[in-house]
Kinemage of the C-alpha trace (Angstrom):
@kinemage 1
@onewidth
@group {chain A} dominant
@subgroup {mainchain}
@vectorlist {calphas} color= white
{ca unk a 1} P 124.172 102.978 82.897
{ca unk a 2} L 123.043 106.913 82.314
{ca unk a 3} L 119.424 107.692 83.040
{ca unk a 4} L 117.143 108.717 80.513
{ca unk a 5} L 117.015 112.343 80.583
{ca unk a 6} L 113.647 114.304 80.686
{ca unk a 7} L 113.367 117.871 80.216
{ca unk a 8} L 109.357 119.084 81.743
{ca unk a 9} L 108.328 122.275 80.353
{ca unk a 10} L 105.211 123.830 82.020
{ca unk a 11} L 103.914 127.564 83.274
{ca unk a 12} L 104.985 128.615 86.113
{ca unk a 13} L 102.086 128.314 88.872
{ca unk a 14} L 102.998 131.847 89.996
{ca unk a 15} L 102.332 133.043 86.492
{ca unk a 16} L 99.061 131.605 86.548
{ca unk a 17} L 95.122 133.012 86.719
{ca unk a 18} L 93.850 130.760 89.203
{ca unk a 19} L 91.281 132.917 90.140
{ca unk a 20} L 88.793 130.180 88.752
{ca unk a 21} L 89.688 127.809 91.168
{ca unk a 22} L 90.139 129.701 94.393
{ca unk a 23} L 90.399 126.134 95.940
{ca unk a 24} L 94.238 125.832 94.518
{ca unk a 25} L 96.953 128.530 95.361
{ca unk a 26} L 100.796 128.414 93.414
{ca unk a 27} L 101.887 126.846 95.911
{ca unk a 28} L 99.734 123.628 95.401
{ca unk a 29} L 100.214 123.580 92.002
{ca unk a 30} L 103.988 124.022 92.725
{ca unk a 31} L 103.631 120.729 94.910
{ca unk a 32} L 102.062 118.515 92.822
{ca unk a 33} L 104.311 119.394 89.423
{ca unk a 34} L 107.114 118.339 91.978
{ca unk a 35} L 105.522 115.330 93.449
{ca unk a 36} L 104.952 114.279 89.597
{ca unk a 37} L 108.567 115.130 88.877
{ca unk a 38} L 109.627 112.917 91.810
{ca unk a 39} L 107.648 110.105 90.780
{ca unk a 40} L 109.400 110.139 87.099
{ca unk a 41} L 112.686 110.165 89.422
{ca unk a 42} L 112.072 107.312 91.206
{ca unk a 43} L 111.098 105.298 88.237
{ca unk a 44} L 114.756 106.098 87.196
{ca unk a 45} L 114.412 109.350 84.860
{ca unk a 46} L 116.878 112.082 85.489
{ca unk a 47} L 114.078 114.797 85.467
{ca unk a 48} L 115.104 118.598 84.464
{ca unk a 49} L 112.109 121.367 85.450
{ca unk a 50} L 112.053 124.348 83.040
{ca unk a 51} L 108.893 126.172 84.532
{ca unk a 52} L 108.318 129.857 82.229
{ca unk a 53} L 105.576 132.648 81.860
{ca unk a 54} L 103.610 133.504 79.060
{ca unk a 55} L 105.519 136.533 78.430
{ca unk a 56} L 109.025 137.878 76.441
{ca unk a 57} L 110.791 135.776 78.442
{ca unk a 58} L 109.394 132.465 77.853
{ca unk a 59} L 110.478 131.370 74.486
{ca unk a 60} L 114.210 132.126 75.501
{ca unk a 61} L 114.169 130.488 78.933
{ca unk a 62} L 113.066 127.196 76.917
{ca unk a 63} L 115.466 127.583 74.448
{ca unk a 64} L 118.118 128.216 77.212
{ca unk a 65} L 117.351 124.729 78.644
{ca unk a 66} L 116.396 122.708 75.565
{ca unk a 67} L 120.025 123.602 74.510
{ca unk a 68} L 121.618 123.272 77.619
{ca unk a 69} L 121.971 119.442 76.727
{ca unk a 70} L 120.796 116.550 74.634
{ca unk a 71} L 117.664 115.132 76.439
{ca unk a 72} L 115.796 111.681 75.967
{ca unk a 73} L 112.666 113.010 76.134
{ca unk a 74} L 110.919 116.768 76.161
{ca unk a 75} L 107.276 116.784 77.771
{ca unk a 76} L 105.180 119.379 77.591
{ca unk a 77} L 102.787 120.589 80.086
{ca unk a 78} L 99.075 120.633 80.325
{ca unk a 79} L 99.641 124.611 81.060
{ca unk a 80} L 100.870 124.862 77.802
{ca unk a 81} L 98.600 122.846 75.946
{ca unk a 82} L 95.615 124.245 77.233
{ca unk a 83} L 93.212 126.168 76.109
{ca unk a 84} L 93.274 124.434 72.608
{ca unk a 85} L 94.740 127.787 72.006
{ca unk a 86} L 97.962 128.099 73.390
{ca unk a 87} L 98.418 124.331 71.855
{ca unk a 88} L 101.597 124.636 69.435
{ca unk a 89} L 102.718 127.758 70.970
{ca unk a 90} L 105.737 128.942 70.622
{ca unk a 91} L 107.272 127.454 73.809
{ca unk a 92} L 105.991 123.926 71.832
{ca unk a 93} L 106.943 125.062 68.605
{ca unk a 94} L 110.870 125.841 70.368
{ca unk a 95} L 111.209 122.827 71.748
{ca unk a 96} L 110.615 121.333 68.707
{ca unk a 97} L 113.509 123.584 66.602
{ca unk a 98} L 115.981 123.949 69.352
{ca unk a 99} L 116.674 120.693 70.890
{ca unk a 100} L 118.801 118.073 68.841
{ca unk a 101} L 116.803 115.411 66.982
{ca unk a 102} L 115.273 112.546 69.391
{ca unk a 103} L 112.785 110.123 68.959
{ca unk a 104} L 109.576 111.422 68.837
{ca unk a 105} L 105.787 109.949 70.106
{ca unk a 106} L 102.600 110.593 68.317
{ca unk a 107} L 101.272 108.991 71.845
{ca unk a 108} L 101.992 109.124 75.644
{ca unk a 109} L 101.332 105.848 77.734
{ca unk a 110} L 98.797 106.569 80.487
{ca unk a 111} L 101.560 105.992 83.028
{ca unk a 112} L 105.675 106.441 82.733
{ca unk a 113} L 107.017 102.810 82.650
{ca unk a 114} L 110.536 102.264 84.304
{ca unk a 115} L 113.760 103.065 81.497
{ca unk a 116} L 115.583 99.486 80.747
């Protein structure tokens, strides 16, 4: 049986202002996006990482990867929906247009629950 496939688009921590919390470098964000990847793994998701800047380049490294394949599932990350902002943005707005239709969620359960 195929996994269900999860594309995770978020900002890349090195892209990132953290100068508000000097207590977390790139690197520790970098960790824990992984650690959270690796926990959708082991629940039995085949997890893709598409992690992009707020610049030029953005919209077309998303598109790149939402096109790359047909995927089960497209998150978005809190990066990208916040500040209230950057909500819709045109990373979200992509993902939306350029992948193939899949089902879509007006909520997300509070934890990922195992595939079938």
């Amino acid at each position: 049986m195929t996994k269900p496939s999860v594309l995770a688009i978020g900002l890349d921590p090195a892209c990132v202002d953290l100068s508000v919390l000097p207590q977390f470098t790139p690197e520790l964000v970098r960790s824990y996006i992984d650690a959270q990847l690796e926990g959708l793994r082991t629940l039995g998701y085949d997890v893709e990482s598409c992690l992009i800047d707020l610049g030029d380049t953005a919209e077309p490294v998303a598109t790149a990867a939402l096109r790359a394949k047909r995927y089960d599932c497209v998150v978005i990350g809190a990066g990208l929906r916040e500040p209230p902002e950057r909500c819709c943005s045109r990373p979200s707005s992509t993902s939306y247009t350029a992948s193939p239709p899949m089902p879509r969620s007006a909520s997300t359960p509070a934890r990922p629950t195992p595939p079938p």
